[in-house]
N, C-alpha and C positions, 0 to 999 in steps of 0.2 A: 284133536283138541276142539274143544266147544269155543264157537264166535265170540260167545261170553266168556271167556276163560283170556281171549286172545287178546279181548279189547281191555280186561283189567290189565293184563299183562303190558299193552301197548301206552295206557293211561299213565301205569306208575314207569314205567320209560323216559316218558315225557318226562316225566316230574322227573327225574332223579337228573335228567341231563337238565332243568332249566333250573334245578338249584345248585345241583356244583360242576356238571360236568361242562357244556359249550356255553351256558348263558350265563344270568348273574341275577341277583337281584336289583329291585330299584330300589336308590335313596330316593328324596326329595329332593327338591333343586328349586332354586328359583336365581332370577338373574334381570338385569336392567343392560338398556344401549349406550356407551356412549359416544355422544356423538360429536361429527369430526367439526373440522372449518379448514377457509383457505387458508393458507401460511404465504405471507409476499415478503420474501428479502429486500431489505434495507441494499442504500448503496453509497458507495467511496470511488470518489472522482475526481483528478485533480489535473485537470483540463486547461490548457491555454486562451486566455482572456479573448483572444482575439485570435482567431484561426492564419487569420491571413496575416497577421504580423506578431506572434505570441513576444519576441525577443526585440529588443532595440539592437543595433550593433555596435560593438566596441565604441568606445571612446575616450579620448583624454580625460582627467579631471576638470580640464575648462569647460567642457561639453562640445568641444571640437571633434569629428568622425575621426575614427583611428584606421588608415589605410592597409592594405598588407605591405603597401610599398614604403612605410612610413617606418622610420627608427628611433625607437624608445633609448631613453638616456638616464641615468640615476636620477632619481626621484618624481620622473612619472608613473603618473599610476593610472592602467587601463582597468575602464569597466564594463560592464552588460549587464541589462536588468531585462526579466522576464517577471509575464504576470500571468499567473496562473487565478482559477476560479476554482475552490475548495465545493465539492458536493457533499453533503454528511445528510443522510438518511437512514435513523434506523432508531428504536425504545433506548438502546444503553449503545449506541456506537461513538467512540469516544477513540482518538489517535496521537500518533505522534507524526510530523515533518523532519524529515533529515534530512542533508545532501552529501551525495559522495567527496569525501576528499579530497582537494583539485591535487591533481598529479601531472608532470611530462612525459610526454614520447619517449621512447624510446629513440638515441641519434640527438636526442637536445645535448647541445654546450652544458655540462656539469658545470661552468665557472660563473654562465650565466643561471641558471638554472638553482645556485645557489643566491642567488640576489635576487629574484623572483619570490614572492610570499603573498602567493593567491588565498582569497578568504572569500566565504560562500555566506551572506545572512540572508533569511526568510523573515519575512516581517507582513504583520496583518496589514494589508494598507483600507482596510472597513473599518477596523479600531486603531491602528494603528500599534506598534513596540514589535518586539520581537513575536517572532511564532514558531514555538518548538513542540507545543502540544495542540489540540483540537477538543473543542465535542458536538456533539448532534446541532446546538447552537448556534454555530459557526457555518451550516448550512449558506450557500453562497458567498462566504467570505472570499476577497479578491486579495489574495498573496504576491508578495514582488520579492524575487530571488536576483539579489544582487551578488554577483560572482564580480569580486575588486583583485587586480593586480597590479602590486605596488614593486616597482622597482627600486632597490635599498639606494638608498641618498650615499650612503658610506661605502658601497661596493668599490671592489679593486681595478686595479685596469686590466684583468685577467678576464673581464667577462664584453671586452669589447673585439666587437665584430662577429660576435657568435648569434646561433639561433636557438629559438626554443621552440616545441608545440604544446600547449596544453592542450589534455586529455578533453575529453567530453564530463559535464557533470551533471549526477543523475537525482535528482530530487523526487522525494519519495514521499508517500502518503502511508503511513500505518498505521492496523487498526489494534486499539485493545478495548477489552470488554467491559464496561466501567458499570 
């Protein structure tokens, strides 16, 4: 075979593999960047006012310390107040505050236990009323969780002598997307 015979031969090869066999044709194309940025999360924190002493301890309604050695009688009523400091950082971060349920031990006096009717408010103490919701706004707002235990005025003599423990309560910051 003549060089010239081989190289037509070798030419239309090419061609035939680079329009349908391994290759492809080109379209056109064109195309733009875009381009990135930082992303910083926002943040929710709802932190004790005061490290070293977040919680006052128990005490009567008179403002009297309530001892562990000390015995409650129908119609006192023990309380605790904490103060927490609300962080809210973020474009649409917006929440809710709850507290768990006050509950007892396990091993409390049922009799007493029944005369007991612990109540939990969270209240703004920056604006002041209740605070069961949030938003970005409220940034540094300083909250007081007052946990009150009111011993029933009218309970029976079935709940004298006994003991109770109440649970731990757990005050909560939650976010929704507003």
């Amino acid at each position: 075979m003549k060089k010239s015979t081989k190289g037509v031969l070798a030419a239309g090869a090419a061609a035939v593999l680079l329009l349908g066999g391994a290759g492809s044709l080109a379209y056109w194309t064109s195309g733009d960047t875009v381009t990135g940025t930082g992303i910083d999360a926002g943040t929710l924190k709802l932190e004790p006012a005061d490290a070293d002493a977040p919680c006052t301890g128990w005490t009567f309604a008179d403002g009297t310390a309530y001892a562990a050695t000390d015995k409650v009688v129908p119609g006192d009523v023990l309380s605790k107040t904490c103060t927490y400091t609300l962080t809210v950082t973020g474009k649409h971060l917006s929440g809710t505050i709850s507290a768990s349920t006050p509950t007892f031990a396990d091993g409390s006096g049922p009799a007493l236990v029944a005369d007991l009717h612990p109540t939990v408010a969270v209240r703004d103490t920056t604006d002041g009323g209740d605070l069961a919701t949030f938003t970005k706004d409220q940034d540094g707002h300083r909250l007081s969780v007052v946990v009150s235990v009111p011993f029933d005025a009218a309970s029976s003599n079935n709940s004298q002598g006994l003991s109770a423990t109440l649970d731990s309560i757990t005050v909560t910051a939650s976010q929704n997307h507003s």
